[in-house]
C-alpha positions as CSV (number, residue, x, y, z in Angstrom):
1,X,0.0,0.0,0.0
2,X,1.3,3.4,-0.9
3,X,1.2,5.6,1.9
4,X,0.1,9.5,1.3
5,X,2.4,12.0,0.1
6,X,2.9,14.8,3.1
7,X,1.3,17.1,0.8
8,X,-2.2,15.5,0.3
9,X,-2.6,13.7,3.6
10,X,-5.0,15.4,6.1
11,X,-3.0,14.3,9.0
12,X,-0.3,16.2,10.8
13,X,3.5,14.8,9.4
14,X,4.4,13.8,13.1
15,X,4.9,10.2,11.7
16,X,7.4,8.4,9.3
17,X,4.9,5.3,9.0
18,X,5.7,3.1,7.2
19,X,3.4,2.0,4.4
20,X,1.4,-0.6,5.9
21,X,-2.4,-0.3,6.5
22,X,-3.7,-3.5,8.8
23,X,-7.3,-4.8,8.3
24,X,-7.8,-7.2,11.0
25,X,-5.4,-8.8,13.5
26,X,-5.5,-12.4,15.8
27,X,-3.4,-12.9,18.6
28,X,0.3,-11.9,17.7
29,X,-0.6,-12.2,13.5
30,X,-1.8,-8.5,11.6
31,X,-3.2,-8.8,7.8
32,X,-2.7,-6.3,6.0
33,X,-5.9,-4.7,3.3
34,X,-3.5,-6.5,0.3
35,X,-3.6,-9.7,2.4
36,X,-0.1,-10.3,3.7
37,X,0.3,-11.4,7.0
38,X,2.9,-10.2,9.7
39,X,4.2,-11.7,13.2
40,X,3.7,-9.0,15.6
41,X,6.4,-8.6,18.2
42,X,5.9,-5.1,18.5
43,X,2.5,-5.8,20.0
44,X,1.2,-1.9,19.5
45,X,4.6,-0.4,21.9
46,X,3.6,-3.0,24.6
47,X,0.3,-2.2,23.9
48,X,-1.6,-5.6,23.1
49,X,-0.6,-7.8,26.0
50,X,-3.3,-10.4,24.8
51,X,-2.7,-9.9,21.2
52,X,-5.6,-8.8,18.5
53,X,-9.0,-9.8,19.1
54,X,-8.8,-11.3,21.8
55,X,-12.7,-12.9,22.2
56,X,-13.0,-12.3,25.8
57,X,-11.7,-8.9,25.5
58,X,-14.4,-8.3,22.4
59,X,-17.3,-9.6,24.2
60,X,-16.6,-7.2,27.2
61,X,-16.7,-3.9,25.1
62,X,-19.4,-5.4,23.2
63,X,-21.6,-6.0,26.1
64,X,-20.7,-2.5,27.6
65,X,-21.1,-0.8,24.3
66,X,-24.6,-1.7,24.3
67,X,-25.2,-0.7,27.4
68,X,-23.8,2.5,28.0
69,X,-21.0,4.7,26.3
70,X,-20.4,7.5,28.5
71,X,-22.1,9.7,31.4
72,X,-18.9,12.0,32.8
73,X,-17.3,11.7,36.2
74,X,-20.3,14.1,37.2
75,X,-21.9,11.1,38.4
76,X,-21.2,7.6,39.9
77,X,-19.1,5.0,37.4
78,X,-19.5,1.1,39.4
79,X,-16.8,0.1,37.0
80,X,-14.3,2.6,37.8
81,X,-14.6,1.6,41.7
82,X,-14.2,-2.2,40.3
83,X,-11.5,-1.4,38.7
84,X,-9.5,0.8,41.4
85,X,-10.6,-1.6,44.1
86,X,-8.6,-4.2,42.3
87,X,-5.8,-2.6,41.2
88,X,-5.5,-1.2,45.1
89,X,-6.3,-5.1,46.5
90,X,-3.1,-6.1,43.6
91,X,-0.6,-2.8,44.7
92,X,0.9,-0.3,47.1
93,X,-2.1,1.6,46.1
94,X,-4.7,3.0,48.2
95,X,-6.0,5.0,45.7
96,X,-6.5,5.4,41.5
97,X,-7.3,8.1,38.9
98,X,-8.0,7.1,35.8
99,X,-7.0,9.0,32.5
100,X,-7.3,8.3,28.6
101,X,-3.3,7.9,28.1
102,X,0.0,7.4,30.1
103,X,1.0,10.9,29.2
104,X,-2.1,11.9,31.4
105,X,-1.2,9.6,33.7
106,X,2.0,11.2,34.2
107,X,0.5,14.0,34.5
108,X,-1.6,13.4,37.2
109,X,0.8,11.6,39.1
110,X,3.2,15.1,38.7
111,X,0.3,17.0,39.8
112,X,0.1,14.6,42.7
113,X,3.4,15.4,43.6
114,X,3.6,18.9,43.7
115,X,0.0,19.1,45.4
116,X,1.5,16.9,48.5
117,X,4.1,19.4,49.4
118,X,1.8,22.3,49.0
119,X,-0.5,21.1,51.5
120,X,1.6,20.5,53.9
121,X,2.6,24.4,53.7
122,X,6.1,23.5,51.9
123,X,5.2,24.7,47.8
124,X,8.7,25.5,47.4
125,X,9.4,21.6,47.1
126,X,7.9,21.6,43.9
127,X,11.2,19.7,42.0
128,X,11.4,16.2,40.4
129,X,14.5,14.5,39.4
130,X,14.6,12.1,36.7
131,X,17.4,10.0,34.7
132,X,18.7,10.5,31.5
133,X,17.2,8.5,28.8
134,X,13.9,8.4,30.4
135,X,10.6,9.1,28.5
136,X,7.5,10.4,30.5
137,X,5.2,10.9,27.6
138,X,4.6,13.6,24.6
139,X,3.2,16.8,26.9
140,X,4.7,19.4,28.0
141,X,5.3,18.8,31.2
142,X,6.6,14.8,30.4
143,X,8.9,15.7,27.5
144,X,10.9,18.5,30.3
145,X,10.3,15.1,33.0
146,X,12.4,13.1,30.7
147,X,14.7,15.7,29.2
148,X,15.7,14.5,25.6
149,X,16.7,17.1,23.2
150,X,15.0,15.4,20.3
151,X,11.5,16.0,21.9
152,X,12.4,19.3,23.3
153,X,13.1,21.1,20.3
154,X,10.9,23.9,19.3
155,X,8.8,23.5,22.6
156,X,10.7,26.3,24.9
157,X,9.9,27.3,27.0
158,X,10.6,23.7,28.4
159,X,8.6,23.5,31.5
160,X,10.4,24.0,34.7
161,X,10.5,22.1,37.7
162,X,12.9,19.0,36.8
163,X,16.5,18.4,37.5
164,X,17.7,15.1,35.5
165,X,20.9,13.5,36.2
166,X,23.1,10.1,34.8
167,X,21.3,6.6,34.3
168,X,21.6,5.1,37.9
169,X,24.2,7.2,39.2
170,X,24.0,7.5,43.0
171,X,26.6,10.3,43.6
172,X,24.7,12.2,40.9
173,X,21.7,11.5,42.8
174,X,22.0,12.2,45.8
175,X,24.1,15.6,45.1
176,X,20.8,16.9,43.0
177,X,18.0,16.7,46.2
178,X,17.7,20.3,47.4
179,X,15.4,22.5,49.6
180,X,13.0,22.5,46.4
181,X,13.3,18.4,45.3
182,X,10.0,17.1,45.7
183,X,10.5,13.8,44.4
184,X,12.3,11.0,42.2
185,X,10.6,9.9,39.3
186,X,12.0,6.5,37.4
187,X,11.2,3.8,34.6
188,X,12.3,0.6,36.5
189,X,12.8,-0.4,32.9
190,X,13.4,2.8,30.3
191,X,11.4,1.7,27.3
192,X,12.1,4.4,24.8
193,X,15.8,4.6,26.1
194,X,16.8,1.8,24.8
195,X,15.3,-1.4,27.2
196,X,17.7,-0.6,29.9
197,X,16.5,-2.6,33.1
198,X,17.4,-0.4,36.7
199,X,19.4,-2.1,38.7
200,X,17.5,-3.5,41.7
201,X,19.8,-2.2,44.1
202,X,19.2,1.5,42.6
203,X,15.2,1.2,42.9
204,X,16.0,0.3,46.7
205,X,18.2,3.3,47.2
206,X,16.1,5.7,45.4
207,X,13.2,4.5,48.5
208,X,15.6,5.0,51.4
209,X,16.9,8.9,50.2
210,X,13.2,9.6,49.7
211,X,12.3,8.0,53.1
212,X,15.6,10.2,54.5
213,X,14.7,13.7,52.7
214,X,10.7,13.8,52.7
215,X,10.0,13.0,49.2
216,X,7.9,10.7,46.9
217,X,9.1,7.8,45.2
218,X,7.4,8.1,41.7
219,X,7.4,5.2,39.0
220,X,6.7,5.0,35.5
221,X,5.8,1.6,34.6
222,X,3.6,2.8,31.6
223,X,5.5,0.3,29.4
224,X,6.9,-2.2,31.9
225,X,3.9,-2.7,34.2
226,X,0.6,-4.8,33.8
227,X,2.5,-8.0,33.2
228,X,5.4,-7.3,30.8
229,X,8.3,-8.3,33.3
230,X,6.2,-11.3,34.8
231,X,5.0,-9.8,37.8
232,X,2.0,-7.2,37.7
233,X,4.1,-4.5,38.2
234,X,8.6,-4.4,37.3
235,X,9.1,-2.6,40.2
236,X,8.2,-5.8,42.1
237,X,11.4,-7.7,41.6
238,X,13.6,-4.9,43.3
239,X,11.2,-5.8,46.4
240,X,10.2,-1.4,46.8
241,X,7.0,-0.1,47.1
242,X,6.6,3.6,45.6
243,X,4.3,6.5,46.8
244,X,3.2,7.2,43.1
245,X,3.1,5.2,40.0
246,X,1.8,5.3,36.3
247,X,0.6,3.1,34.5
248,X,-1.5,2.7,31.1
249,X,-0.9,0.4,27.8
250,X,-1.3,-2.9,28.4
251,X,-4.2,-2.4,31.1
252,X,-6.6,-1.3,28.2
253,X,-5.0,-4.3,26.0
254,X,-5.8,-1.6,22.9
255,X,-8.5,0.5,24.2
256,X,-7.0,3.4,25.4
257,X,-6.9,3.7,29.4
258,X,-4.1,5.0,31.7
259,X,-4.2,5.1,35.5
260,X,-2.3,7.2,38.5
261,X,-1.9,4.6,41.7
262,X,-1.2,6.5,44.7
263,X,-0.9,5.7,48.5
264,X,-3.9,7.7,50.4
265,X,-1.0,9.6,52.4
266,X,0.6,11.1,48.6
267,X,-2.8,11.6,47.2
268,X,-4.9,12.7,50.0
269,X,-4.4,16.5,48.7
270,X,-6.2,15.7,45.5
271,X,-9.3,17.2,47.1
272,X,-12.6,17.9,44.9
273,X,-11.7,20.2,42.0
274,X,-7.8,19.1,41.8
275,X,-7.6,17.6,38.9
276,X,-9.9,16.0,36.5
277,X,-10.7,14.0,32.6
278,X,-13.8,14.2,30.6
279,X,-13.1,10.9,29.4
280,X,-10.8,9.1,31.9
281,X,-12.7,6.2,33.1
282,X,-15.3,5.7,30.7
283,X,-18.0,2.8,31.1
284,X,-16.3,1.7,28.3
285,X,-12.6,1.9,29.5
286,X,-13.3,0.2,32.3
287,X,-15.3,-2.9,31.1
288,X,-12.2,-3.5,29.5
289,X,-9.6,-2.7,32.2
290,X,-11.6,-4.8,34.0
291,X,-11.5,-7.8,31.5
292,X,-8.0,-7.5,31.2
293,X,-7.4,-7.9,34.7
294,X,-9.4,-11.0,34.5
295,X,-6.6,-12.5,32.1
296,X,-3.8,-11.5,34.1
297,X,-5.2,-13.1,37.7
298,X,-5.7,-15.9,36.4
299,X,-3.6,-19.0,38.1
300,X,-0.3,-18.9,36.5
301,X,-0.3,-16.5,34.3
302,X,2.4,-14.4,35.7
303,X,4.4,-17.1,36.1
304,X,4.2,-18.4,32.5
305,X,4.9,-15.0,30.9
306,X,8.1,-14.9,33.3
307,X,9.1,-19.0,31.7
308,X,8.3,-17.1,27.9
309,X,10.5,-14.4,28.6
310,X,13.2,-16.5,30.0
311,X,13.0,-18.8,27.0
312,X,12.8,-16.2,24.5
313,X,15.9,-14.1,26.0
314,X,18.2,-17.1,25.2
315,X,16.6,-18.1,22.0
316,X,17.6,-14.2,20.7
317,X,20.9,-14.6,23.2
318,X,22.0,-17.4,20.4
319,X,21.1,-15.0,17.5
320,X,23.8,-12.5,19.2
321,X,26.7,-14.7,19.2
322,X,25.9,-15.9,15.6
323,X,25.8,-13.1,14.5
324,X,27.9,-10.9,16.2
325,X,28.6,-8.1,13.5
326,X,24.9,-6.9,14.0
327,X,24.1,-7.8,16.9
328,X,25.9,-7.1,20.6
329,X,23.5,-7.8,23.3
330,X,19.6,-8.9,24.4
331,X,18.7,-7.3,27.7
332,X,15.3,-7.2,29.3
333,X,13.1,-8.7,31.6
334,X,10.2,-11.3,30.9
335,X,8.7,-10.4,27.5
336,X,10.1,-6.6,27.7
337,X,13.6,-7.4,25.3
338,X,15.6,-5.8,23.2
339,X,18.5,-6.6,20.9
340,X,21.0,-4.1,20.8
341,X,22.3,-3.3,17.8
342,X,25.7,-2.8,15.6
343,X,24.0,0.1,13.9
344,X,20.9,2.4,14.5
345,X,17.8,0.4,15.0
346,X,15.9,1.4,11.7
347,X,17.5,-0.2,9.4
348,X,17.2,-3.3,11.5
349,X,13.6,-2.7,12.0
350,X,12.9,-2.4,8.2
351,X,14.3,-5.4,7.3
352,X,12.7,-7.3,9.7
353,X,9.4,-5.8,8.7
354,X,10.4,-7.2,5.2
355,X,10.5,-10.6,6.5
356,X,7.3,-10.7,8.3
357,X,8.4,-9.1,11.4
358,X,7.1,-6.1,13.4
359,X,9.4,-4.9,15.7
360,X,10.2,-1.4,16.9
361,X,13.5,1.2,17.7
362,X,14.6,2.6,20.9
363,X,17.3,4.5,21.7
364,X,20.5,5.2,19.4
365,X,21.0,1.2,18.7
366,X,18.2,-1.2,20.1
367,X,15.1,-3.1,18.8
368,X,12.7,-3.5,21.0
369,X,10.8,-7.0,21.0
370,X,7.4,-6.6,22.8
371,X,5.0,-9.5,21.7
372,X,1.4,-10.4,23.2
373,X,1.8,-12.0,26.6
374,X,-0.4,-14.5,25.4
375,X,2.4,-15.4,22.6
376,X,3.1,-19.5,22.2
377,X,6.1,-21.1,22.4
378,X,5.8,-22.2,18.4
379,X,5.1,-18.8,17.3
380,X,8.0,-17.7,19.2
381,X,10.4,-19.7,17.2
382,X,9.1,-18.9,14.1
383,X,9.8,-15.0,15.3
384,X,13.3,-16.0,15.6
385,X,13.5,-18.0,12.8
386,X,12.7,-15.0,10.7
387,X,14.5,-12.7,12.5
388,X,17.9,-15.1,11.9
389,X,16.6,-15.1,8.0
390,X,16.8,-11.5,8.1
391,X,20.3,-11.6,9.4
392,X,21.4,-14.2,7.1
393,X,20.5,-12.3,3.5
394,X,21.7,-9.4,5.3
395,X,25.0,-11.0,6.4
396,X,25.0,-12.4,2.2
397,X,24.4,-9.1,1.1
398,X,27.2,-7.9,3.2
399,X,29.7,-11.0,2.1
400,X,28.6,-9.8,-1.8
């Protein structure tokens, strides 16, 4: 399919897509309107944690959608309580806003932070430190949270009130908290930076300098959370509980839906009139959210998607040393991988894509390999089976 030219498209240009236009989808396969079919290990940015179509997930916005749409946050929403209540019952959390995106989410849990301090007659402390590489979302407020020129540009003024400092650098760290740091915001796993994991010992000191100075522990487990890693949420492993978290992506499995978790001490100051969405929290939203928490409780689930990510990890670990002039490293936890790359990631991308494979960049030199949860242990080989084809004609092509 021949995408639009720049020039006769009605949408903005904020996207080099590439020209493929996908009719229908089933678990991790995507056909395209010409017919071809594509293994999808991209899974919509982390999106589709139980693949396309799932039936159970279908029947529960059918059901809602012929019930009832939409009503406002005027009035009562059962499902949204359902849904919190759960979330809570599974987390640190003691209590949930819900948004339409995890750029919202962000936003909200920022807001949070900066609405915690000022009620407790301190609004100076109205500071966040973040790490380099990190990516917060596509506002404002979350592209100065994570810093990155490339998202900055033509923006200024960049949005004040974060102080970033090196990838998992304690000296660093600790030398930025001032009178104003309100808290430390953190990816346990950057996503867009490249799949870089945080060391567990880092998550655990980042608790005990906000314990010792006053501030919130703030996660962003947008990408990583809901599954991806193996447990609910990534920040699980490192055995820390935060004070603030977003979340968003794979809780809607496709429909979008985002969340801000908070304890009832951090969010107690989000009084009536605070903060609030038109949509967030739809009936519609949340007949979802709530079906995709369904799949993930059930028995063994979470440990299965921890067995698949193992499994996978040294099936693409083989790939690396075969084929070590394109590829360096696979890093990553659970089904959250990515193969690090000799080169910059798009050309790797592309000729994946022309073997069947979806994948998707991060950073200056990784591909990020984010399949449906749900995805089987046959379909996994036949991922890396055309991922090594793709290396072989391009290692020919070199050798040529």
């Amino acid at each position: 399919m021949s995408a639009a030219s720049p020039l006769s498209s009605p949408l903005y240009a904020t996207y080099a897509r590439a020209e493929l236009a996908f009719e229908r989808g089933e678990g991790v396969w995507l056909e395209t309107t010409s017919g071809e079919r594509y293994l999808d290990l991209m899974g919509g940015i982390a999106v589709n944690a139980f693949g396309h179509a799932h039936p159970y997930l279908v029947e529960a916005l059918k059901r809602q959608a012929e019930k009832l749409w939409h009503v406002s946050n005027i009035f009562e929403i059962p499902g949204q309580v359902e849904l919190g209540r759960r979330l809570c019952e599974a987390s640190f959390a003691d209590r949930v806003f819900f948004t339409n995106s995890g750029g919202e989410a962000m936003e909200c849990a920022i807001k949070t932070v900066r609405r915690y301090h000022h009620a407790k007659g301190q609004p100076q402390k109205n500071r966040i430190i973040t790490f380099e590489g990190a990516f917060h979302g596509r506002t404002l407020a979350t592209i100065a949270a994570g810093g990155q020129a490339k998202y900055l540009e033509g923006f200024a003024p960049n949005v004040e009130g974060f102080d970033q400092v090196a990838f998992a650098d304690r000296d660093a760290l600790k030398a930025a908290i001032g009178p104003e740091t309100a808290g430390i915001l953190i990816e346990p796993i950057q996503g867009e930076g490249g799949i870089r994991p945080v060391p567990h010992e880092f998550l655990r000191f980042i608790r005990e300098l906000c314990d010792e100075h006053g501030l919130l522990m703030v996660l962003d487990e947008i990408q990583c959370g809901m599954g991806r890693t193996g447990r609910l949420f990534a920040h699980e492993w490192a055995g820390v509980t935060p004070d603030v978290m977003a979340i968003a992506k794979a809780i809607g499995g496709g429909f979008p839906l985002g969340a801000c978790l908070a304890t009832r001490e951090a969010s107690e100051a989000m009084a009536v009139g605070s903060h609030g969405s038109t949509y967030g929290g739809n009936p519609l939203a949340m007949a979802v959210g709530n079906a995709v928490l369904d799949l993930v409780f059930q028995d063994g689930f979470l440990t299965e998607v921890s067995r698949k990510g193992l499994l996978l990890k040294q099936k693409l670990a083989r790939l690396v040393d075969a084929y070590p002039d394109q590829l360096k490293d696979v890093r990553g936890e659970g089904l959250m991988l990515g193969l690090v790359c000799a080169g910059a990631p798009a050309e790797m991308v592309a000729r994946l894509r022309k073997h069947g494979v979806l994948t998707v960049g991060a950073g200056h030199n990784v591909v990020r390999v984010l399949p449906a949860l749900i995805i089987s242990e046959a379909e996994m080989d036949e991922g890396v089976n055309r991922i090594e084809a793709a290396l072989r004609a391009a290692d020919k092509s070199a050798a040529a």
